[in-house]
C-alpha positions in Angstrom: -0.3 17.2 -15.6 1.2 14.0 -14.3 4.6 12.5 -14.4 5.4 10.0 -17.1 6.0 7.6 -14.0 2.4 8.3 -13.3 1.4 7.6 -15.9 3.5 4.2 -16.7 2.2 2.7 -13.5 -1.4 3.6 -14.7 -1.2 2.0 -17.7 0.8 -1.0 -17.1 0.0 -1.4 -13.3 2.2 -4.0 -11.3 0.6 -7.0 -8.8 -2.8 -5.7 -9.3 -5.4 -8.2 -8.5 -7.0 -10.2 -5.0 -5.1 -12.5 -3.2 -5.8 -16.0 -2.3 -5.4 -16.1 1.6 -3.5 -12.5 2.6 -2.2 -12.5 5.7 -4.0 -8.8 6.3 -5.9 -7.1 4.2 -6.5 -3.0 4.5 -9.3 -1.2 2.5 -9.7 2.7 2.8 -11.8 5.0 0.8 -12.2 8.9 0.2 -16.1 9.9 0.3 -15.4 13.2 -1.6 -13.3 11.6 -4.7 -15.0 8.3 -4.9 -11.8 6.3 -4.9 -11.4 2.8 -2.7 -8.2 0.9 -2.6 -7.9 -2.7 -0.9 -4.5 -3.5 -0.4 -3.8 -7.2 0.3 -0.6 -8.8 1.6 1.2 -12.1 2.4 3.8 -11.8 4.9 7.1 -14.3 5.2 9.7 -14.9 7.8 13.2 -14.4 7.0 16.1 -13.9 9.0 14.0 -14.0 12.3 12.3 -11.1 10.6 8.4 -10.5 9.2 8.8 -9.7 5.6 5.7 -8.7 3.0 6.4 -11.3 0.8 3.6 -10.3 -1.9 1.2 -7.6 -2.2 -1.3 -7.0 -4.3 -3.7 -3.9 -4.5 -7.5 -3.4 -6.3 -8.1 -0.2 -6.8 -11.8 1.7 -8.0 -9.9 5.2 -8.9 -8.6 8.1 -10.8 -5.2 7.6 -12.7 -3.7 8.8 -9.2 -4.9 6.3 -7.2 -4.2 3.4 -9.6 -0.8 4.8 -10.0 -0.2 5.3 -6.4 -1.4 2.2 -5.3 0.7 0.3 -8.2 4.0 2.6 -6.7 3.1 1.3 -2.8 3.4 -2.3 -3.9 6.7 -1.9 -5.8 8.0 0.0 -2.8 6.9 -2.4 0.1 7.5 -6.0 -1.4 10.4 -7.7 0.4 10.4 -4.9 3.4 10.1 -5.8 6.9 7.0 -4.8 8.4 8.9 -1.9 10.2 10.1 -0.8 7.0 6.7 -0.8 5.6 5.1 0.8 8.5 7.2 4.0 8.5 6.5 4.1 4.5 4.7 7.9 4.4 2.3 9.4 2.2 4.9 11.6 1.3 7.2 8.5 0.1 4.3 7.1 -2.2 4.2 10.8 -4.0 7.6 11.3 -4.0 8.7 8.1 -6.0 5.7 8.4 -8.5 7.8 11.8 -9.0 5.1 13.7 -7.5 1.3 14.5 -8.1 -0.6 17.5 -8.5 -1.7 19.2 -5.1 -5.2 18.3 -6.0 -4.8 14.6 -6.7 -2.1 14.4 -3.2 -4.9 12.4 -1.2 -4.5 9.5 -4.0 -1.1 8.7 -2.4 -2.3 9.2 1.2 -5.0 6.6 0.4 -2.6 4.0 -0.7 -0.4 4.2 2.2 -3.7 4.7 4.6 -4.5 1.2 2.8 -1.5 -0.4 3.7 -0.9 0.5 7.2 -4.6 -0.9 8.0 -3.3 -3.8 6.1 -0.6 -4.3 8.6 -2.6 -3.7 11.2 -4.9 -6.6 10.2 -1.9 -9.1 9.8 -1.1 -8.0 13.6 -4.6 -8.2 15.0 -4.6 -11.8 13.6 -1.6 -12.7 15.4 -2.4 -10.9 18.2 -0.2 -8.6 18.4 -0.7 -5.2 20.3 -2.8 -2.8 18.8 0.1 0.0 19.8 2.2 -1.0 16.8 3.9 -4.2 16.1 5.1 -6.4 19.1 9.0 -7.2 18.3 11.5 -9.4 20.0 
């Protein structure tokens, strides 16, 4: 039923865990599943650019969502937050090496999590609430 990259990221998930002091923090939940995902990160300037430096995930779930939340933080860390705000739902399935149709919402959680963890980082700063302000 799943992938054996599934299934590797649920067994031995990576940077699972809180984080002392994120930068923004994004928590999203699915009332019909059960599942919850925080997604926490810490966010770096390099280059003139805003980089997610670390991110970590908690996730109360199904072997989906643990997976797909462990896949979102191996995908975003180091990114620019542009690069980590056009990551889809789609992207999140696709590099776990997909999901079944039924357990597809898992991955939209986890990058539902992480946008509302950008969008914390930017409210914070005080950034516009359109999107991200850039020079």
């Amino acid at each position: 039923m799943y992938s054996e990259k599934v299934m590797e990221h649920f067994r031995n998930p990576k940077n699972v865990g809180e984080m002392k002091d994120p930068d923004g923090v994004g928590e999203v939940g699915n009332p019909v599943c059960g599942d919850v995902m925080k997604v926490y990160i810490k966010v770096s300037k390099k280059g003139g650019k805003e980089i997610i430096s670390n991110i970590k995930f908690k996730t109360f779930g199904c072997v989906a969502a643990i997976a797909s939340s462990s896949m979102l933080t191996e995908i975003v860390k180091g990114k620019t937050l542009e690069e980590a705000e056009r990551i889809t739902r789609k992207d999140v399935s696709e590099a776990l090496g997909g999901l079944p149709p039924v357990k597809e919402h898992c991955s939209n959680l986890a990058a539902d999590a992480l946008k509302k963890a950008i969008l914390d980082y930017l409210s914070k700063r005080g950034k516009n609430e359109g999107g991200p302000e850039r020079s």
